[in-house]
C-alpha positions as CSV (number, residue, x, y, z in Angstrom):
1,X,-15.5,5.5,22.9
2,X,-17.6,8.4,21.5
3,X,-15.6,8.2,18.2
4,X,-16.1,4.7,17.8
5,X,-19.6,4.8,17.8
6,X,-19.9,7.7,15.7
7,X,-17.8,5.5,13.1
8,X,-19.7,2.5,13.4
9,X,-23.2,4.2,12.8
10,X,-23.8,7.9,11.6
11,X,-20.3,7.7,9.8
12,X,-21.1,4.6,8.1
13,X,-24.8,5.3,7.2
14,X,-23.6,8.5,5.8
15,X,-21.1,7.1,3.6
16,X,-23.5,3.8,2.0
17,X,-26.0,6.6,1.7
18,X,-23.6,8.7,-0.6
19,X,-22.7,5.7,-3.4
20,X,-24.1,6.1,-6.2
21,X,-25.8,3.4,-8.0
22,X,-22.8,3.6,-10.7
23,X,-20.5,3.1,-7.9
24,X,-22.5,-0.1,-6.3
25,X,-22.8,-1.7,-8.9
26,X,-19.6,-2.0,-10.3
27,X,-18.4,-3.4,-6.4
28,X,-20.9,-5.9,-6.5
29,X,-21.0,-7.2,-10.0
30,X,-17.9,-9.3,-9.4
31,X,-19.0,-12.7,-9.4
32,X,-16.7,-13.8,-7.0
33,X,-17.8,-10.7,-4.8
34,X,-20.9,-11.9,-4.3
35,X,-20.5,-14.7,-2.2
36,X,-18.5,-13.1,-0.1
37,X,-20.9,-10.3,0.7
38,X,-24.0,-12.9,1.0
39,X,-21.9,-14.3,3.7
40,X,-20.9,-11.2,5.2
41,X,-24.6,-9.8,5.3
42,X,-26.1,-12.3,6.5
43,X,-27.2,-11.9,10.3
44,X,-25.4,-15.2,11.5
45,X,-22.2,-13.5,10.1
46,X,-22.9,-9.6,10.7
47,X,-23.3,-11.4,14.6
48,X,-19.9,-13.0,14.0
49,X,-18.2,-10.2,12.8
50,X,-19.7,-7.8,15.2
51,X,-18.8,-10.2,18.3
52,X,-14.9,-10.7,17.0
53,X,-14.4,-6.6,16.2
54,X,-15.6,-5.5,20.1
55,X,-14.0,-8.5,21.6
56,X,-10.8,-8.1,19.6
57,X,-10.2,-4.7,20.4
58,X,-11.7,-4.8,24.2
59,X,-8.6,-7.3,24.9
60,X,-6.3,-5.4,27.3
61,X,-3.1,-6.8,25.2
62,X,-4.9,-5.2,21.4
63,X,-6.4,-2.4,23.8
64,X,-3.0,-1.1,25.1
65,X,-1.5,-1.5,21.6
66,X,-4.2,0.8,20.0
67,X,-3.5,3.7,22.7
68,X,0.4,3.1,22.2
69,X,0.7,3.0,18.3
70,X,-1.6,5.6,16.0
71,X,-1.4,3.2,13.0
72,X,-3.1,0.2,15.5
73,X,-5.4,2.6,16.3
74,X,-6.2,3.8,12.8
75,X,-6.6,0.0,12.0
76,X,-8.9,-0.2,15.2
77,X,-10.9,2.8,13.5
78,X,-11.0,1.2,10.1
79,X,-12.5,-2.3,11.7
80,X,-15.1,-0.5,13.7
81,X,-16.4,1.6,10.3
82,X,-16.8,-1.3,7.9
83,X,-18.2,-3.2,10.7
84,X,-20.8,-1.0,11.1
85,X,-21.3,-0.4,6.8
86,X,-21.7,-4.3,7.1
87,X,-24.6,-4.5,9.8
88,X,-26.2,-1.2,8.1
89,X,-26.2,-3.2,4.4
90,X,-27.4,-6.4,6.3
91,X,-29.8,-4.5,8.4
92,X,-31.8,-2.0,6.2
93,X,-30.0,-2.3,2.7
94,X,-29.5,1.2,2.7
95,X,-27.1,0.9,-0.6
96,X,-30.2,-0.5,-2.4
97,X,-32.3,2.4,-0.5
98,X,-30.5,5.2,-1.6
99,X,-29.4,4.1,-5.2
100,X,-33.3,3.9,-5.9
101,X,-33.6,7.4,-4.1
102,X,-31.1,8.2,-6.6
103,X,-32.0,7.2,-9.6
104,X,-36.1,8.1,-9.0
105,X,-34.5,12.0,-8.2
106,X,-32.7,12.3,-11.3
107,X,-35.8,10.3,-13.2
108,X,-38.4,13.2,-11.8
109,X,-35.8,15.7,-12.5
110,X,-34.7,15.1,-16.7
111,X,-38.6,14.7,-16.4
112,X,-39.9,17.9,-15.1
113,X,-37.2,19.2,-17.8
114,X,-38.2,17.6,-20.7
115,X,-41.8,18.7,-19.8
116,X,-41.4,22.6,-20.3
């Protein structure tokens, strides 16, 4: 049960904080994308999603299949990380956080070179 918190929250924060803003924007560009992840995102539908992923996989009958099959389980892992990515993006935007973190590091940097 460890694991599956570390996936849902450091493991996820970790990975939205390592996009780059090239990365980010190509994913949400597509115009059809977008809907989707204002759905997703939203905190009526983060609640949903969260709700449906721990009940899902607390069921004894998906429960027992996760501890008897490794790809179940890997599938079990794989729901609990983009859960969390989703609540972290909903939450705190942290995409948006560290693409500006980003770009104002490399900004300050070709700066400070083109100064000397």
């Amino acid at each position: 049960m460890l694991q599956h918190q570390l996936l849902m929250y450091p493991a996820a924060l970790l990975f939205l904080l390592g996009l780059t803003p090239w990365m980010v924007d190509g994913f949400i560009r597509r115009s059809g994308l977008q809907r989707v992840l204002r759905v997703l995102t939203h905190p009526l539908g983060c609640a949903l999603i969260f709700s449906l992923v721990v009940s899902l996989w607390h069921m004894p009958t998906y429960y027992d299949l996760a501890l008897r099959h490794k790809v179940v389980h890997v599938v079990e892992h794989l729901m609990f990380f983009r859960r969390g990515a989703v609540l972290l993006v909903a939450g705190g935007q942290p995409v948006a956080c560290a693409a500006r973190r980003v770009t104002a590091r490399r900004f300050s940097i070709s700066s400070a070179c083109s100064s000397r």
